[in-house]
C-alpha positions in Angstrom: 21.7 -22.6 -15.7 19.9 -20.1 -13.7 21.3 -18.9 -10.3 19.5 -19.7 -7.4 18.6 -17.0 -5.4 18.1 -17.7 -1.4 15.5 -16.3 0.8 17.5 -14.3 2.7 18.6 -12.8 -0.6 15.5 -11.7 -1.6 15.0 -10.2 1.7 17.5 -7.8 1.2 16.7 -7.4 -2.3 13.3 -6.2 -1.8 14.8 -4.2 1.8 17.0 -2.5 -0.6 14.3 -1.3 -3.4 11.9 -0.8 -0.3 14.3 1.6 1.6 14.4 -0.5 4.6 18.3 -1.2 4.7 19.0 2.3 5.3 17.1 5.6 5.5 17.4 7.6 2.0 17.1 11.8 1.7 14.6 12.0 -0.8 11.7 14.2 -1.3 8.7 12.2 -0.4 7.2 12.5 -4.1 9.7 10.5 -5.7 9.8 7.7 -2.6 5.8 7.7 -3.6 6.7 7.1 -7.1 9.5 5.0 -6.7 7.7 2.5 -4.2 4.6 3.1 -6.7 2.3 4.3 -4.0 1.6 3.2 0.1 -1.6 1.0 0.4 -4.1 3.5 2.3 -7.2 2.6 2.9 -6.6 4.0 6.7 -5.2 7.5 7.0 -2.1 7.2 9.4 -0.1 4.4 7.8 1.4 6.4 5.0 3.0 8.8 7.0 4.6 5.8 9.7 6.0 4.2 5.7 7.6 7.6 5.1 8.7 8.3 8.1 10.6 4.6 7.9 12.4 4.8 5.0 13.4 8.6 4.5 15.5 10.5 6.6 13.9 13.5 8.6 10.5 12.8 7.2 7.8 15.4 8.6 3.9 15.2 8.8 3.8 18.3 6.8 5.0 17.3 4.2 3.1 14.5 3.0 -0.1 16.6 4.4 1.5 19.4 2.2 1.5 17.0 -0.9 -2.1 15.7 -0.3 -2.8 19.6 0.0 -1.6 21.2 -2.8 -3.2 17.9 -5.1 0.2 16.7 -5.9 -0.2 13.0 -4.3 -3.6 11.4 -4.2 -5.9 8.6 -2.5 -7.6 6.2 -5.3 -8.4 2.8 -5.8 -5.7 1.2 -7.6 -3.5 -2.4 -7.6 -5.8 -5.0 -5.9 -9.2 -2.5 -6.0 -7.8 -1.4 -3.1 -7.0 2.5 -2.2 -3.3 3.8 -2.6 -1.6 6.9 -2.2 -0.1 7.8 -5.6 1.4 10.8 -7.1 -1.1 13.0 -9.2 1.1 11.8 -12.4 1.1 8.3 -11.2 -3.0 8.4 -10.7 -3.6 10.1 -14.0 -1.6 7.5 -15.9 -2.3 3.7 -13.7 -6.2 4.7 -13.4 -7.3 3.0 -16.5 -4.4 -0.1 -16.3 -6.2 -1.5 -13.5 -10.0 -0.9 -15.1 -10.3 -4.5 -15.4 -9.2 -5.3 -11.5 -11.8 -2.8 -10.4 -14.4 -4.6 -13.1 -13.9 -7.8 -12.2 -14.4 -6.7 -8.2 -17.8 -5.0 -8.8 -18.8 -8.0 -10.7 -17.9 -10.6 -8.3 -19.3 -8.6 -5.1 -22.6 -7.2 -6.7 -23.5 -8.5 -10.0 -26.7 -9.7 -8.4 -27.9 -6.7 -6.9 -27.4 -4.6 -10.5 -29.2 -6.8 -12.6 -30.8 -5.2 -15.5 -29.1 -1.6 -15.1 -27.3 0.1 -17.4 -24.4 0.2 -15.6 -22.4 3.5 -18.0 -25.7 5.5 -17.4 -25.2 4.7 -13.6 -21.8 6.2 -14.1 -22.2 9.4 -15.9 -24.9 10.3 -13.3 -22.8 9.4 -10.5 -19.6 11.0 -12.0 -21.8 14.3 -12.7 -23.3 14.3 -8.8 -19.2 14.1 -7.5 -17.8 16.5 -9.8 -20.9 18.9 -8.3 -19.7 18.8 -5.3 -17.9 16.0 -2.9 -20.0 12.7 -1.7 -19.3 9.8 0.6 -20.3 6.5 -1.2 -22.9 6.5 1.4 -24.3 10.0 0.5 -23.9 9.0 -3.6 -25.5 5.8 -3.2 -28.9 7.4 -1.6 -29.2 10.4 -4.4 -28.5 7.7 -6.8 -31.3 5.4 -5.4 -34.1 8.5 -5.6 -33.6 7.9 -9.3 -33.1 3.8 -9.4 -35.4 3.5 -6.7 -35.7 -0.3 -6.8 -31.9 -1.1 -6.4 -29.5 -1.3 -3.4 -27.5 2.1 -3.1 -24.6 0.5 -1.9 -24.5 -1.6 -5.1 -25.1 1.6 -7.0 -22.3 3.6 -5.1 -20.2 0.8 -6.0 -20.7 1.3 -9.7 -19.5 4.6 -9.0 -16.6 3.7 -6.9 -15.4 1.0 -9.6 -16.5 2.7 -13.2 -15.2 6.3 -12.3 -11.4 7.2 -11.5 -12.4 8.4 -7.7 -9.7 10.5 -5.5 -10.3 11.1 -2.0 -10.5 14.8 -1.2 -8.6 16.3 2.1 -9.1 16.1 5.3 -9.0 12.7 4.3 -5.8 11.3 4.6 -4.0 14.3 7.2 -2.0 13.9 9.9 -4.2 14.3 12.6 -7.3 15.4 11.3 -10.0 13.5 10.9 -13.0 13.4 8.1 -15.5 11.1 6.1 -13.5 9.6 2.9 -15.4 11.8 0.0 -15.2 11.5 -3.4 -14.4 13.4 -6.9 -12.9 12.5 -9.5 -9.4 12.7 -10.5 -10.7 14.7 -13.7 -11.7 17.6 -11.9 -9.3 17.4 -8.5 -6.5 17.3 -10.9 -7.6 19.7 -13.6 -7.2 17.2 -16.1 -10.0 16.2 -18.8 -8.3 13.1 -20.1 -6.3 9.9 -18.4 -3.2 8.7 -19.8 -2.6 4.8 -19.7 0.2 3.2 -18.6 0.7 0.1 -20.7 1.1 -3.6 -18.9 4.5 -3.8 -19.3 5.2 -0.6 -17.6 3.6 -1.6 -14.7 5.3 -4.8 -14.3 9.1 -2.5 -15.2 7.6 -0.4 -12.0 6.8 -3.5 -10.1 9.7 -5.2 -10.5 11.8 -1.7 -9.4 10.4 -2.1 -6.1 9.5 -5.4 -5.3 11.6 -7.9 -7.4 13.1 -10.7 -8.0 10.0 -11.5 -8.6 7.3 -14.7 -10.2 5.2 -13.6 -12.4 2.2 -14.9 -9.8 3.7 -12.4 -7.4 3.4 -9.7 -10.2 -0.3 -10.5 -10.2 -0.6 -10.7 -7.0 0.1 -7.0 -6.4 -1.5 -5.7 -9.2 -4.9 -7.6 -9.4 -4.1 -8.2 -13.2 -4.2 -11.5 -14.6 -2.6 -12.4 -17.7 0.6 -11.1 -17.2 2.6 -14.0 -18.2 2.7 -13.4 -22.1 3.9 -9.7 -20.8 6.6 -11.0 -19.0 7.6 -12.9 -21.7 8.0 -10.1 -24.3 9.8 -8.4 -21.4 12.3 -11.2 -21.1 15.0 -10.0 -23.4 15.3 -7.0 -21.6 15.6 -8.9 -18.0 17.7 -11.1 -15.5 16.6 -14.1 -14.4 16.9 -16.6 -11.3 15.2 -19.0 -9.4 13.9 -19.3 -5.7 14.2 -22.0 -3.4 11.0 -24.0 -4.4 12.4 -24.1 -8.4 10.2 -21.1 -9.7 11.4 -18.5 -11.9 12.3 -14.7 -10.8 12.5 -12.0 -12.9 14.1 -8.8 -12.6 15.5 -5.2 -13.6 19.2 -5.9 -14.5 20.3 -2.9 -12.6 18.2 -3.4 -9.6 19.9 -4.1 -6.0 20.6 -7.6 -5.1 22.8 -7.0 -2.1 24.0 -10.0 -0.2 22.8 -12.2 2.3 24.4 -11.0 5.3 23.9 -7.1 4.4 23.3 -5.4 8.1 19.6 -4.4 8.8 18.5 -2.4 11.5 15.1 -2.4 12.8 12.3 -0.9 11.3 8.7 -0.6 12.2 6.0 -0.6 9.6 2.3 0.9 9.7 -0.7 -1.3 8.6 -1.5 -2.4 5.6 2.3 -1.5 4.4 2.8 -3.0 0.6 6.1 -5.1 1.5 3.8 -7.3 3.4 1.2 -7.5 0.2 2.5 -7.6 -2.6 4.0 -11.3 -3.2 2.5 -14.5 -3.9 5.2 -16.4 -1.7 5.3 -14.4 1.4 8.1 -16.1 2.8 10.9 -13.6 1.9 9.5 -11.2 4.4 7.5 -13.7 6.8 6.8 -17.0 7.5 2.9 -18.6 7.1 2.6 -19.1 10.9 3.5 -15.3 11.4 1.4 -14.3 8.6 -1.7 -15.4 10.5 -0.9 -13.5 13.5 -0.2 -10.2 11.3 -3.9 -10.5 8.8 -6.6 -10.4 10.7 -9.6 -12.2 10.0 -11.5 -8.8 9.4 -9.3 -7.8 7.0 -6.5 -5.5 9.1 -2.9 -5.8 8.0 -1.1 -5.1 11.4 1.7 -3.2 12.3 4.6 -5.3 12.1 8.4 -4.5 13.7 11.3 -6.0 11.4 14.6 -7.9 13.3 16.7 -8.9 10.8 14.7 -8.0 7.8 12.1 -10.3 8.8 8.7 -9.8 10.7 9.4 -10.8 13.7 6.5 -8.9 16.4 3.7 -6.6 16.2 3.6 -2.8 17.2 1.0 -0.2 18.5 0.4 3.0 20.1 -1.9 3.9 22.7 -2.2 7.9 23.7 -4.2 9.5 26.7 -3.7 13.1 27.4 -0.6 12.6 29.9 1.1 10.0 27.7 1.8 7.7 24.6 2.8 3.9 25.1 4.3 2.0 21.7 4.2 -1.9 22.6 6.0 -4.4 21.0 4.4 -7.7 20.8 7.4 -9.9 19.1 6.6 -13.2 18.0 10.3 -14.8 18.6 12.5 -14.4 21.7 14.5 -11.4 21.3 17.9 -11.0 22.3 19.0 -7.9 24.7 20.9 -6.3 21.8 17.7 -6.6 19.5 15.5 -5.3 22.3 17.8 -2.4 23.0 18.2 -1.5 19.1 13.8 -1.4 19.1 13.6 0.3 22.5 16.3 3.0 19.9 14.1 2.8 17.2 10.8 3.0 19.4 11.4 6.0 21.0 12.4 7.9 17.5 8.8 6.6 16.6 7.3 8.2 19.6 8.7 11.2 18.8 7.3 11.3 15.4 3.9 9.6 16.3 3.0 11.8 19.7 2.4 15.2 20.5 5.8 16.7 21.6 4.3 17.4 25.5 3.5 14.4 26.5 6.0 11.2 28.3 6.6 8.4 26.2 7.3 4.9 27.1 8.8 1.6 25.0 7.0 -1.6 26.6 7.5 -5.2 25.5 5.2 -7.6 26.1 6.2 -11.4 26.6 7.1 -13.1 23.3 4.2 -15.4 21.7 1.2 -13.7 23.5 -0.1 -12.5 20.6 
C-alpha cells in the first residue's frame, strides 16, 4: 500500500528542492539548472528568485551570466519565456517544439492560412541572425514580402518555429530595453541543438518540483502525453499518494523532509515557478488565495511565504528620496510573523533599492487586497 503523503509534506518537499527552507551557497548557474530555469517574461523577477534562495546573491552576477551568454531568455515550458542556462537552452529547445506548435496554432491558425509556414521561418530566422529585431520590427519586414497577412501572426511564426533568445539589455538589473531577438544558433555559437529526451525532462522536473502527478508534470511543461513516459520511468521511482487519492511520483533520493520542518519567510518575485508549475495548487496555496495572486490580465503577483504557504502579497514603490516594500497579507498575522517579515523586508530593501536612499517596511490591513 502506498504511503500517503500530506499537504504540509509536500510543502516542504517542494520548499526543500526549491531552496526555500534555507538559503544555499551555490553559484547561480547551477541554482538555474537545478531549479530548471525562473519563468521571465518580466526582467526583475529572476534576480528577487536568486536573491531568495542563495546566500549573498548579487545583481552582478546574474547580469554577469546573461552577459558573457552563459544563461539565456527563451520561450520554453508552457510557450512561456525562461531563464535557462546556455546548455539547458541548447538541449530543452526542440523538447518543447510541440508546446510552442500547438500555441501558434491555437492563437493564429486563422490569420496564416495558406502560408508556407518553414518558408516564413527561414526568412525570419535569416533577418534575426542579420542583426537583432523585436517581434514588432520582424513582423513588418516580414509583411513587405507577405503583404496580405497580419505581421503579428507572421512574427509569431518566427517567435514559435525558431529557437529565439533574448539579447541584453534585456533582462539587467536596472537597465531597461525592448526584448529583441536572435537565435540561440548564432548568440550561442552553436550550429546544431541537442534534444533532451521526455523522460529527462520529467527526471529534471521531478528534482525540483516533486512528489508529483503526472497532470502536474504536464502542467509545467506544456507537454501532453506524458503518462506512458512516466510509466517506463516507474521502475526507477518512488511512489505515494496525496490527500485526494492520486498518485505522486518521485526521485528516490529527493528531499521529503517532515511536516513540521521550520520555515522562515521568504518573499517571491512575479511570475515565480513554485506558484506554476502544479496542477493541484494546494501544496503552496489555497484556490481562494490563488485568485488574489493571478490576475485577470495575466500577472503572477509577488507573493510573501509564512509557514511555507502564500499567505500576502508584496511590492516596491521608489521615488528619488525613498523605497516602500508593502505587505498585503491575506491572513491575520501574528507579531512574531510580522516581526520575522519586517527582518526579511528590510534585507529585501537592501537588495532591491539603491544603497542612498531610506527604506521603510509597511503592512497594510489583512484582507484588503
Amino acid at each position: 500500500m502506498q504511503t500517503v503523503m500530506t499537504n504540509q509534506e509536500l510543502n516542504r518537499a517542494l520548499l526543500a528542492r526549491q531552496m526555500l527552507l534555507e538559503r544555499v551557497r551555490m553559484p547561480a548557474i547551477e541554482a538555474i539548472e537545478k531549479l530548471v530555469g525562473l519563468q521571465a517574461q518580466a526582467p526583475n523577477p529572476p534576480y528577487f528568485g536568486l536573491w531568495t534562495r542563495i546566500k549573498d546573491f548579487c545583481h552582478e552576477e546574474l547580469t554577469g551570466l546573461i552577459e558573457s551568454r552563459q544563461a539565456v531568455r527563451i520561450a520554453l515550458m508552457r510557450s512561456t519565456i525562461h531563464l535557462v542556462s546556455a546548455k539547458d537552452c541548447l538541449e530543452m529547445r526542440h523538447a518543447f517544439q510541440s508546446v510552442l506548435e500547438r500555441g501558434l496554432k491555437g492563437n493564429y491558425s486563422k490569420r496564416l492560412t495558406g502560408l508556407d509556414l518553414e518558408e516564413i521561418a527561414e526568412a525570419g530566422r535569416a533577418l534575426v541572425e542579420s542583426a537583432p529585431f523585436t517581434l514588432s520590427e520582424l513582423g513588418k519586414r516580414l509583411h513587405e514580402r507577405w503583404d496580405t497577412h497580419d505581421p503579428e501572426a507572421l512574427s509569431m511564426v518566427i517567435r514559435n518555429r525558431v529557437p529565439l533568445v533574448q539579447v541584453p539589455p534585456r533582462g539587467l538589473w536596472g537597465r531597461g530595453g525592448q526584448a529583441t531577438y536572435t537565435t540561440a544558433e548564432a548568440w550561442l555559437g552553436e550550429t546544431r541543438l541537442q534534444i533532451a529526451k521526455p523522460k529527462d525532462i520529467v527526471l529534471r522536473y521531478l528534482g525540483a518540483f516533486g512528489p508529483a502527478t503526472v497532470k502536474d508534470i504536464q502542467v509545467w511543461s506544456g507537454l501532453t502525453k506524458l503518462r506512458e513516459v512516466v510509466e517506463e520511468l516507474r521502475s526507477q521511482l518512488e511512489t505515494f499518494m496525496n490527500e485526494a487519492g492520486d498518485e505522486l511520483f518521485d526521485l528516490p533520493e529527493a528531499p521529503r523532509p517532515s511536516a513540521d520542518t521550520p520555515c522562515p519567510p521568504r518573499f517571491l518575485g512575479e511570475f515565480d515557478n513554485i506558484l506554476l508549475s502544479h496542477a493541484d495548487r494546494s501544496r503552496i496555496m489555497s484556490e481562494s488565495d490563488r485568485k488574489r495572486v493571478f490576475t485577470v490580465n495575466g500577472i503572477i503577483r509577488s507573493v510573501i511565504l509564512v509557514d511555507g504557504f502564500v499567505r500576502g502579497i508584496w511590492r516596491i514603490d521608489k521615488t528619488k528620496e525613498k523605497a516602500t516594500l508593502t505587505i498585503e497579507p491575506f491572513i491575520s498575522l501574528t507579531a512574531k510573523e510580522m516581526d520575522s517579515l519586517r527582518e526579511e523586508g528590510y534585507k529585501l530593501l537592501q537588495f532591491a533599492a539603491p544603497k542612498d536612499i531610506k527604506t521603510e517596511v509597511v503592512f497594510m490591513p489583512e484582507g484588503n487586497t
